[in-house]
C-alpha positions as CSV (number, residue, x, y, z in Angstrom):
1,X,116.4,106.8,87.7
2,X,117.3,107.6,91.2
3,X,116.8,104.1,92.8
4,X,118.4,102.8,89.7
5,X,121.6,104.5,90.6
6,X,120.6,103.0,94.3
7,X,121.2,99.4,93.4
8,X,124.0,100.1,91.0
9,X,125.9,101.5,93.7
10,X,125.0,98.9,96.0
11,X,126.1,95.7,93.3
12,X,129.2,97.7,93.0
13,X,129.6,97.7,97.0
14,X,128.5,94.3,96.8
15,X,131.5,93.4,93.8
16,X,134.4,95.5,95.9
17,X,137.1,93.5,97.1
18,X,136.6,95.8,100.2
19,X,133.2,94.6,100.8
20,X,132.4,97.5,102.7
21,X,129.1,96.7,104.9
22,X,128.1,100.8,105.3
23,X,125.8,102.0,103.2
24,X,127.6,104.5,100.6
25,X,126.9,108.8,100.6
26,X,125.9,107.7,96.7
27,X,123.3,105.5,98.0
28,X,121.8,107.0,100.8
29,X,121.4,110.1,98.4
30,X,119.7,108.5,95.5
31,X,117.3,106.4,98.3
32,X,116.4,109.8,99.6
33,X,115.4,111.3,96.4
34,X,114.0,108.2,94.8
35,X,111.8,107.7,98.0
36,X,110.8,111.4,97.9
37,X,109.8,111.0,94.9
38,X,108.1,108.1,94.4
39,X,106.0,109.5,97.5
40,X,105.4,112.5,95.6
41,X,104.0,110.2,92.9
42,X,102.0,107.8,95.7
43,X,100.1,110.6,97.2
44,X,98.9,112.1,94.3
45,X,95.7,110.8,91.9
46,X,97.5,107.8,89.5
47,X,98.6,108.5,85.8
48,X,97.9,105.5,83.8
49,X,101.4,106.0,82.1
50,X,103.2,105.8,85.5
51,X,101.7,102.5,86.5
52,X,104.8,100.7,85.1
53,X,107.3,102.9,86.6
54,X,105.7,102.7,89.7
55,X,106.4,99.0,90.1
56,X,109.8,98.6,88.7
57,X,110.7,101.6,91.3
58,X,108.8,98.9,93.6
59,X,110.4,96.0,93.1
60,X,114.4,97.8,93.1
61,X,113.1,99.4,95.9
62,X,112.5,95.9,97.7
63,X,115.8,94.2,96.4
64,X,117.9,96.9,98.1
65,X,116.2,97.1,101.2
66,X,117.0,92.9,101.2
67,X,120.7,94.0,100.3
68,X,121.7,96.6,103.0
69,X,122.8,94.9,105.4
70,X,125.2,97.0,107.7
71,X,126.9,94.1,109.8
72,X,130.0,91.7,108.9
73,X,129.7,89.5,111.2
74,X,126.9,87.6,112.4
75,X,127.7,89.1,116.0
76,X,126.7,92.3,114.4
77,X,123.6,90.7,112.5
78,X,119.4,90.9,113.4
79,X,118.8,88.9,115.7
80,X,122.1,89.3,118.0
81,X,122.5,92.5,117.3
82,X,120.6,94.8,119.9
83,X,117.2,95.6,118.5
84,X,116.8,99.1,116.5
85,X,113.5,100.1,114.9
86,X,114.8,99.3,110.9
87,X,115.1,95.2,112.0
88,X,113.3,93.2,109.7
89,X,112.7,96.5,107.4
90,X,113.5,94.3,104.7
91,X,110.0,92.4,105.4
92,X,107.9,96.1,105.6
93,X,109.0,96.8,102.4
94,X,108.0,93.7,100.7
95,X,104.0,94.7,102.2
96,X,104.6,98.1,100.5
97,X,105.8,96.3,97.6
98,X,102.3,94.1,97.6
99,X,100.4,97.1,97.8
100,X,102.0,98.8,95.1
101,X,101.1,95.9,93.1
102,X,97.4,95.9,93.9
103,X,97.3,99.2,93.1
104,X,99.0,99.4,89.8
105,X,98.2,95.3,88.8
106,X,100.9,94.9,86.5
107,X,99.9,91.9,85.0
108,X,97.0,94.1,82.9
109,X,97.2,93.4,79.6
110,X,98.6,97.0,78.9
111,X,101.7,97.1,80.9
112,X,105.2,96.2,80.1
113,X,105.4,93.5,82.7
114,X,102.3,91.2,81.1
115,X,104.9,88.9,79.5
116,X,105.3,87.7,83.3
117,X,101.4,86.6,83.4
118,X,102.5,83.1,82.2
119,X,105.2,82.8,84.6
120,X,103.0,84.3,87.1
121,X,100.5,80.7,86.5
122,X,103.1,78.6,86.6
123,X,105.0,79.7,89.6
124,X,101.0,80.2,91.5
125,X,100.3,76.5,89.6
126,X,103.4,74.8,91.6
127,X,102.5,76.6,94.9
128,X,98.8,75.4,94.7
129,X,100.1,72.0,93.5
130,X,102.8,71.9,96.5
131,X,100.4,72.8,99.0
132,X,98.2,70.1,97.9
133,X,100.5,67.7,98.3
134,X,101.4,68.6,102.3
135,X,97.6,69.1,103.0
136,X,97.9,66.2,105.2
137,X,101.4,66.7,106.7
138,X,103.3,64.6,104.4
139,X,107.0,65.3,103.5
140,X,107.7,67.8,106.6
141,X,111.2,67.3,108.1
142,X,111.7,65.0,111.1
143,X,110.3,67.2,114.5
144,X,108.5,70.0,112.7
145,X,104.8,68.8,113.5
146,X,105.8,68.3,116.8
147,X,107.1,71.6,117.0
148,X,104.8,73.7,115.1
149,X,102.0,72.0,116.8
150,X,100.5,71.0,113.2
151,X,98.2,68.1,113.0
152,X,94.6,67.6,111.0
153,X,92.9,70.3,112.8
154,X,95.3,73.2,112.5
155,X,94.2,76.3,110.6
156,X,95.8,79.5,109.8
157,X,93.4,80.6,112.0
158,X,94.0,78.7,115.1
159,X,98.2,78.4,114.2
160,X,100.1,80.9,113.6
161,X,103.0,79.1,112.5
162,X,100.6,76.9,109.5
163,X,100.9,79.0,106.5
164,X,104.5,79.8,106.9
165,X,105.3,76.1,107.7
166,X,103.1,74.6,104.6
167,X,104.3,77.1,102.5
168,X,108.0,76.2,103.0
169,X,107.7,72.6,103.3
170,X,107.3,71.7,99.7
171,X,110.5,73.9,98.5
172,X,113.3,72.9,101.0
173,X,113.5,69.2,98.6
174,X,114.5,71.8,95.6
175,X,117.2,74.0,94.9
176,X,116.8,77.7,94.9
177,X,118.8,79.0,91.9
178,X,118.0,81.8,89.7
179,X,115.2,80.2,87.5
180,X,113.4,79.1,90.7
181,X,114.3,82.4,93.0
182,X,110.7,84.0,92.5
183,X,109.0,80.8,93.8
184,X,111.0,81.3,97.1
185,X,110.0,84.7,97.4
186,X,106.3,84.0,96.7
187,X,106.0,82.3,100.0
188,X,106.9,85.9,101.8
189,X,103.0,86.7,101.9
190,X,102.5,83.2,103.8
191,X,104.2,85.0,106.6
192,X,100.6,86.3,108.0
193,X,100.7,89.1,110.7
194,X,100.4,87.1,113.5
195,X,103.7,85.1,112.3
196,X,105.6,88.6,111.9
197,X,104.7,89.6,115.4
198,X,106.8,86.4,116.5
199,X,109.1,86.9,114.1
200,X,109.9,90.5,115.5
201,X,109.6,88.9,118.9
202,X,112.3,86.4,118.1
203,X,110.4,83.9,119.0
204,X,112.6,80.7,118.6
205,X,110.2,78.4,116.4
206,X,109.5,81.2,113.8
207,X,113.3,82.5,113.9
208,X,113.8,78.3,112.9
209,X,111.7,78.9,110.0
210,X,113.7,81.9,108.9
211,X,116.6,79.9,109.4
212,X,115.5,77.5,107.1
213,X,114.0,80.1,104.2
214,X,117.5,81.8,104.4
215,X,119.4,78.5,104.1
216,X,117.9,77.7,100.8
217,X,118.0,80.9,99.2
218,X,121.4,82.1,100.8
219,X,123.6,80.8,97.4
220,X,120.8,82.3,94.8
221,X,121.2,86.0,93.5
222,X,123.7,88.8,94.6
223,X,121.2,91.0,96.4
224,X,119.7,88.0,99.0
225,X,123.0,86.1,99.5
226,X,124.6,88.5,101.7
227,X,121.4,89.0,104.3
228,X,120.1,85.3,104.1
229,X,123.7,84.1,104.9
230,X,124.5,86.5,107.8
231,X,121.4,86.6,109.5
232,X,121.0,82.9,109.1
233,X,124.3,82.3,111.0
234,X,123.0,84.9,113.8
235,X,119.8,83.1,113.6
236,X,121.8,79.6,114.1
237,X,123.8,81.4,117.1
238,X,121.2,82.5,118.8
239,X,119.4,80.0,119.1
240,X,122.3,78.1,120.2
241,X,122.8,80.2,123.4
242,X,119.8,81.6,124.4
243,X,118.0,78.2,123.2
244,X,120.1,75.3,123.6
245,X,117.4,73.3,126.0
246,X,114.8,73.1,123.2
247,X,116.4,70.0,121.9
248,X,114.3,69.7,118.8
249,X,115.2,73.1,117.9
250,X,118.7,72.1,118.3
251,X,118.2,69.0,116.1
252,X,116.6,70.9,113.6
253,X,119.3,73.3,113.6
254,X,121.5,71.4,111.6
255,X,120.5,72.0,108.2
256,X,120.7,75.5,108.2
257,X,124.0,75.3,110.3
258,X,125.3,73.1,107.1
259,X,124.2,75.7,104.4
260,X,125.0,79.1,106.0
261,X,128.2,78.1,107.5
262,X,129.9,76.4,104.7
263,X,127.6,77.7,101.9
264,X,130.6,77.8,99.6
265,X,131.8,74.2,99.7
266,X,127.9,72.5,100.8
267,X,126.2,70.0,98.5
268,X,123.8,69.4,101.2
269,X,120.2,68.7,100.1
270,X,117.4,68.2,103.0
């Protein structure tokens, strides 16, 4: 109930005229004792009836970490703002979230969430097909072989930029809306450990890749818009200035320039 309250109060921050970017004394109090809590639960030997629970707690746990963003401007966004321990939290929390899942496998024929098995297939069935389809490098924007150093001998292994890259390629020709919001988000586990570490680093080929991830999902549901659009303008800025002689990077640059920075008005489809 507690982090149900959590991202009630943050959709009403979120609907306020005010659009205040501080995290409220309501939500930082129902966070503390939902996380308490579902600690409490985590550390002790699993109840069969609280599988389900666990999981929704999961899962509203890891939309308003993607919510809380405290910056504004994208002056005051990850990556130009200076570096504190809770950047790219957001990320963290969807690896808790995955091992939640293993743990509690809400897809069991038993639990409340089994109705999503289907959708489950069909979403897993589009991301095999997709990454079928780029096995050999076909369809990837103009410069992104080059930059990503992908060609027939690259491995996930051997390239830390492969997953990530394949896994996006196939979904920036389709819109990201709310029927197709989960596919999006199923490519977060692409994002191997190796990839992260850049990613933290703010290394400027896998902060491109953000870029592009945040620029297709940044005008899908309430709780992503407000990070994806932000951060993908900081992302944009900073590479821009710290950047600007990696000219592929700048050329590349444009389609998430188009989508985060007049995301309102932009019909533009890469």
């Amino acid at each position: 109930m507690h982090v149900v309250q959590v991202i009630t109060a943050v959709h009403d921050r979120y609907l306020s005229s005010s659009a205040d970017s501080h995290y409220s004394p309501t939500e930082i109090y129902h966070w503390s004792k939902a996380a308490s809590l579902f600690n409490q639960k985590l550390s002790n030997p699993l109840r069969p009836e609280d599988r389900d629970a666990l999981w929704a707690t999961a899962v509203l746990f890891g939309s308003t970490a993607f919510s809380w963003v405290e910056a504004t401007t994208p002056e005051e966004a990850w990556p130009l703002k200076p570096s504190d321990p809770s950047d790219l939290e957001w990320l963290r929390m969807s690896d808790g979230k995955m091992s939640v899942w293993k743990l509690v496998d809400p897809m069991r024929p038993d639990s409340v969430f089994h109705f999503m098995v289907s959708e489950n297939k069909r979403d897993h069935s589009f991301a095999l097909t997709s990454k079928a389809v780029v096995t050999g490098l076909e369809g990837f924007p103009a410069g992104f072989i080059q930059l990503y150093g992908l060609d027939e001998s690259s491995t996930e292994e051997n390239n830390p930029y492969h997953a990530a890259v394949h896994a996006l390629a196939p979904l920036l020709h389709i819109e990201c809306n709310q029927s197709t919001t989960a596919i999006f988000l199923m490519i977060i586990p692409y994002m191997g450990l190796k990839f992260k570490t850049l990613l933290a680093m703010k290394d400027p080929r896998a902060l491109l890749w953000l870029a592009y991830w945040y620029a297709k999902v940044c005008d899908s549901v309430w709780w992503i818009s407000r990070r994806a659009l932000l951060e993908c303008q900081a992302i944009c800025l900073y590479l821009e200035r710290y950047h600007a002689e990696e000219v592929t990077i700048q050329e590349l640059l444009e389609f998430p320039r188009m989508r985060c920075e007049m995301v309102a008005k932009s019909t533009q489809r890469i």
